[in-house]
Steps between C-alpha positions, in 0.01 A plus 500: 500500500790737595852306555644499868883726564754293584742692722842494297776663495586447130704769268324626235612657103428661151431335224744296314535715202570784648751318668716379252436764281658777761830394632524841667168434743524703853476301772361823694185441282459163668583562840464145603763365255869543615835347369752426737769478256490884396710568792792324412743681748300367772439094589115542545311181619203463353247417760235300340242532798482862442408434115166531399521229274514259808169317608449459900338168533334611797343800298164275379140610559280230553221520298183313457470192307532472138188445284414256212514663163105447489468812275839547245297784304457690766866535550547511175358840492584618780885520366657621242836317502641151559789379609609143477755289621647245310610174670186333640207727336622498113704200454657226700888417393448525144167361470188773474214508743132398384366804388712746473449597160189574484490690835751719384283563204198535674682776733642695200153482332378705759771724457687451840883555513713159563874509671638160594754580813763167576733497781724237272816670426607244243414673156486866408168643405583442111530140592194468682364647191594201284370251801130679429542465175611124509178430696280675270445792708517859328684746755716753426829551672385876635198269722799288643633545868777288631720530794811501270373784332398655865895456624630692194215748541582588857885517460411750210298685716753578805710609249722220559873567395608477182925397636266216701435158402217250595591133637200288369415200665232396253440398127523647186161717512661744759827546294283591229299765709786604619662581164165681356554730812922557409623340802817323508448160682743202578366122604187348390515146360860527344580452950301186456791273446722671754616263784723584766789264593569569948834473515734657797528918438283487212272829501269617264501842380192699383459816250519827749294662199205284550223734670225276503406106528166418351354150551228341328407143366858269442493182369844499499562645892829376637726565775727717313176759405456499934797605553598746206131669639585505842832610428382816315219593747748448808738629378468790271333800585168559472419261285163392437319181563197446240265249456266473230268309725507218788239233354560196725397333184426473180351287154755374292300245386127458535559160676639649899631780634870603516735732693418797411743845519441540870726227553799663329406817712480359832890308437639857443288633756611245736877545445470892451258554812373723290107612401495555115269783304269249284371722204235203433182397631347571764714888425316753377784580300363309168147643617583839461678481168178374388287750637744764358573322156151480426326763726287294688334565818589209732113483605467386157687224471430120633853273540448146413723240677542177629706588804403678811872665658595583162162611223223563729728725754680657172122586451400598842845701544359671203170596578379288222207223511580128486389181432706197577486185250517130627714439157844483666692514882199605682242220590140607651628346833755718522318769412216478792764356753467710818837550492500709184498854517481603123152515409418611106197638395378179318652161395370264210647214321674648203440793328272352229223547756502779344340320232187420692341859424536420129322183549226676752454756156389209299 
């Protein structure tokens, strides 16, 4: 069953070895990346509703319902790559998902390729490496995707200055990307005690070097990290405004659901008035550093998530097939409400309904 086209107007890349590995990359070879800072005789705005990487919500195709996973071999087959998301499909909090093990096995056995894509910009891929590996789960760090790694990855790739810094609004796992990729940064959690004292005259200053704010998941947001980003996109030219993704929420814990990064977006947003580019799901941006990394074809590939306006559009955007997994945010009501315009492919429980075609072989 061919995957709908979402309408989007997402930005897309190269891979990310190439990446880092060639400082000197032309942005005339990718037409549809520019930097605004290059110009730095100029104050250049950077208008974020010309940028590719922006998503119209008003761009969605309705499509017709999704179908029961009545036949996982079948799609099985029909693909030769899959993409999972993490949060919801593979584990909850810290706690594993029924199954998972042996349907990553089973996959693998029949010698499909396995990337696990997370919008959580709280470790760096080498730490999501160890979080496999404390589960029991055998991935290597080249099959890992996260949004922190996708921040550093796009800076890197519009040639982003190296007399610039980066204010991060975020945790440790974006520093750490951010380092890999030789970018000088300021903020992070070290801002996480900061507290401002009001007091008549009192002004707060912010670096004039600082060329771009990226936002992602902050368990230690504050006031002072609102207004040291606001300050910088404001205030200094052309400065960039980044986030890794804008999940309303997210599993901290497998027992409810928690703010997730889209609530530290939408408080800059709200103060700056300003759209950011989000280099995580539902952008194609990760999408086509996978299709580039490993030379797939996107036809080839099936995303797995648990969320609709973030997985199965990052799919759809991609011209990939999808299947949707009850495991996490999205319920089956939501799903089949009428007012839902983001239809996958399939849906099914959890992915070790997979598993059903090894029992059917018995």
């Amino acid at each position: 069953m061919l995957s709908s086209r979402v309408t989007a107007a997402i930005s897309s890349s190269t891979t990310a070895t190439f990446l880092f590995n060639n400082p000197k990359i032309s942005s005339k070879k990718f037409p549809y990346i520019s930097n605004p800072l290059n110009n730095s005789a100029k104050s250049i705005k950077w208008n974020c509703r010309n940028s590719r990487m922006e998503k119209s919500a008003s761009s969605f195709v309705t499509k017709a319902s999704a179908q029961p996973l009545t036949n996982p071999g079948e799609l099985i087959d029909s693909v030769e790559t899959f993409i999972f998301d993490c949060d919801g499909v593979i584990w909850k909090g810290d706690k594993l998902i029924d199954g998972v093990p042996e349907t990553l096995d089973l996959l693998r056995e029949k010698g499909k390729r396995l990337v696990f894509v997370t919008n959580n910009s709280t470790k760096s891929r080498k730490q999501y490496g160890k979080k496999f590996e404390t589960l029991g789960l055998s991935v290597s760090e080249e099959e890992i995707f996260a949004s922190s790694f996708a921040a550093a990855a796009y800076l890197k790739s519009i040639d982003f200055p190296k007399d610039k810094k980066v204010y991060v609004v975020g945790e440790e796992g974006i520093l750490k990307e951010l380092e890999l990729a030789g970018i000088q940064h300021i903020g992070g959690p070290e801002d996480g005690d900061k507290k401002i004292e009001l007091k008549p005259g009192y002004m707060m200053e912010q670096d004039k070097d600082v060329g771009a704010v990226v936002v992602g998941f902050d368990r230690y947001f504050n006031y002072h990290k609102i207004q040291y980003a606001t300050l910088c996109i404001r205030e200094n030219p052309g400065c960039l405004f980044i986030a890794t993704n804008r999940d309303a929420v997210t599993h901290l814990t497998d027992a409810q659901e928690w703010a997730g990064g889209g609530s530290m977006v939408g408080a800059i947003l709200g103060s700056t008035k300003r759209e950011p580019l989000v280099v995580g799901k539902p952008s194609t941006f990760m999408m086509d550093y996978l299709a580039n990394e490993f030379n797939i074809q996107k036809s080839q590939i099936c995303m797995v998530g648990d969320r609709l306006d973030t997985d199965i559009l990052f799919g759809q955007n991609g011209g990939c097939k999808t299947l949707l997994v009850l495991s996490g945010v999205t319920s089956l009501s939501m799903l089949q409400d009428p007012k839902n315009s983001i239809q996958p492919d399939f849906y099914a429980n959890k992915i070790s309904d997979f598993l059903s075609i090894k029992a059917a072989a018995v």
